[in-house]
N, C-alpha and C positions, 0 to 999 in steps of 0.2 A: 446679810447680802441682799435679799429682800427689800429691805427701808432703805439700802444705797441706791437699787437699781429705779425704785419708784421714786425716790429724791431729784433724781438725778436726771429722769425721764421729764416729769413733772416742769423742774428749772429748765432742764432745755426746751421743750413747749414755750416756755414763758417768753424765756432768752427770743426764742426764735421769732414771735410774731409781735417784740417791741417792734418801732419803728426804729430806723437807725440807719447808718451810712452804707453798712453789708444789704437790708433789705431792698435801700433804693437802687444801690448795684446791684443786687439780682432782677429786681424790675427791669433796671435800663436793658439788662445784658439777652432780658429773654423778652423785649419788643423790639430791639432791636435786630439778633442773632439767632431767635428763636427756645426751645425751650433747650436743647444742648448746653447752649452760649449761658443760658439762665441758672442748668443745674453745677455746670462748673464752676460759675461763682457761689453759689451754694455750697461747695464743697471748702469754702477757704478755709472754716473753721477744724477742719483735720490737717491741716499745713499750719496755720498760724498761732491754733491754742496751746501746743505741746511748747513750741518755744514759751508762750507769753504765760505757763503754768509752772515752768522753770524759771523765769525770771525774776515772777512776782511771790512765789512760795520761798524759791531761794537765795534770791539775791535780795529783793525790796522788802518781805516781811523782816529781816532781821537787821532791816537799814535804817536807822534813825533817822528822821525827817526825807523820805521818801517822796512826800507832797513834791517836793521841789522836780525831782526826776518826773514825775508823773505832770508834771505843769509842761516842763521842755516838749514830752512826748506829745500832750494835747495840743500844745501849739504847734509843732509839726503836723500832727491828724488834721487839724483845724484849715494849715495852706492849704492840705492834701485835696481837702473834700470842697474847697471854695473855689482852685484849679478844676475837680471833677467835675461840678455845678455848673465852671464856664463852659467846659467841652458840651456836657450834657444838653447845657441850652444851644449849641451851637449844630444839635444834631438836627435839629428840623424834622423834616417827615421821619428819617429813622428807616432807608427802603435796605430789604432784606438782602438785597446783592454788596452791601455795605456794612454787615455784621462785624463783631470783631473779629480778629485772627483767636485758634482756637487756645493760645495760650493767655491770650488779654482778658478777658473775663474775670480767668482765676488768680492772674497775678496783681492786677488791680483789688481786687476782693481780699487778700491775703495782706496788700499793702495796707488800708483802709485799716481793717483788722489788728492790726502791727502798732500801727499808729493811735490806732482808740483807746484813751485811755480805761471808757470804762469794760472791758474784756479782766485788767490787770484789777480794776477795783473789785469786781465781782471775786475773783481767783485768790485773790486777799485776804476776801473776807468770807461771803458763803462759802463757794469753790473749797476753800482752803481747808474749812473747817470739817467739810467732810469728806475733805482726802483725809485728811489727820482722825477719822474714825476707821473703826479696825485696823485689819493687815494691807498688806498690798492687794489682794484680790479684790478686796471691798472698795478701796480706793481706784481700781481699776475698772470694776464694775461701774462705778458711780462717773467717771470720765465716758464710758463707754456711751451711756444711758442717755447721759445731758447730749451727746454729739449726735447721738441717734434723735434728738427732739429736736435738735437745734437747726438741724442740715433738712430732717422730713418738713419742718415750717416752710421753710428757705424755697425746697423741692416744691414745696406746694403753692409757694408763689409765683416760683419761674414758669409753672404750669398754666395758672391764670393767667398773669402777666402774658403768656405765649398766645393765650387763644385770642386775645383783643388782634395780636398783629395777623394771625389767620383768619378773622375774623373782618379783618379790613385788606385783605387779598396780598396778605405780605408787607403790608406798609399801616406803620400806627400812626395813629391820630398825633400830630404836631403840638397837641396839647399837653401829650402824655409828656413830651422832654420837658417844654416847659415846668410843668408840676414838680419834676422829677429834680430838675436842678434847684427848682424855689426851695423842696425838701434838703436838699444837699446844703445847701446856703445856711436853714435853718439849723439842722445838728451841724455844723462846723461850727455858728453860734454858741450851741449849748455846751460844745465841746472848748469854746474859749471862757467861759464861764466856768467851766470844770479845772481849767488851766489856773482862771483868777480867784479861784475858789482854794484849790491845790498849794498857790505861794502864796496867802495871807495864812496859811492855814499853819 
């Protein structure tokens, strides 16, 4: 129980302070929104991994050529996040009376999530392999840990992320969206490379 819950704390640390298309949504959401707007998208990954731990343990692991499904899915993530990048650069200063509504954040974040293929490759293959050690408690343990590393990273960015826009009197620097969507731009990239990676494969 032990080795699952340190496993699993561990990977989700890891998970959480990759860069990726959830991270730069919880930037945008908490300079823009503040840190509220910032921690709810932080939270997608308790909405979005339960489905995507079902799909890829038990529907994709015992599907022959699976790449194929997994390519579809990244090029959907891939529009997703190169639509987000447009908004994103389209937010400009980003002033605090223009935040999201409080359901947009997290449903954006879940979406994102939904869509990335690599969530399903992780759950495939690390993930997977240590739900499939011991009982159910240990496999539950081990889900529990990584969500606790993965969401406190998340938390601790929308924090940061928050103090730039109180930091600038409610209104972030015009740079920050820029940056924010070049990032977006760039994993949409990596994620269509994941897609052409997936059907040759």
């Amino acid at each position: 129980m032990i080795t699952n819950l340190t496993a699993g704390l561990v990977l989700g640390l890891s998970a959480g302070l990759q860069p990726g298309p959830l991270a730069a949504l919880v930037v945008r959401a908490a300079v823009q929104g503040g840190f509220a707007a910032g921690a709810r998208a932080a939270f997608a990954p308790l909405l979005s991994d339960g489905p995507i731990i079902l799909v890829a343990v038990l529907l994709l692991r015992p599907m022959r050529g699976y790449g194929t499904v997994l390519s579809a899915l990244a090029l959907c993530g891939a529009a997703y996040c190169l639509w987000l990048a447009w908004e994103t650069w389209r937010l400009g200063n980003m002033p605090s009376v223009r935040g999201p509504a409080p359901a947009d954040s997290l449903r954006e974040a879940v979406l994102v999530n939904l869509l990335n293929p690599n969530p399903y490759l992780f759950w495939l293959t690390v993930g997977g392999a240590w739900l499939g050690r011991g009982g159910g408690a240990e496999g539950a343990a081990f889900v529990a840990a990584f969500m606790s590393g993965i969401i406190g990273t998340k938390l601790a960015m929308a924090w940061m992320a928050a103090r730039t826009r109180t930091a600038g009197g409610g209104t972030a620097p015009p740079w920050i969206a820029r940056l924010l969507a070049v990032a977006l731009v760039i994993f949409a990239l990596q994620i269509l490379v994941t897609a052409v990676q997936g059907a040759r494969g």
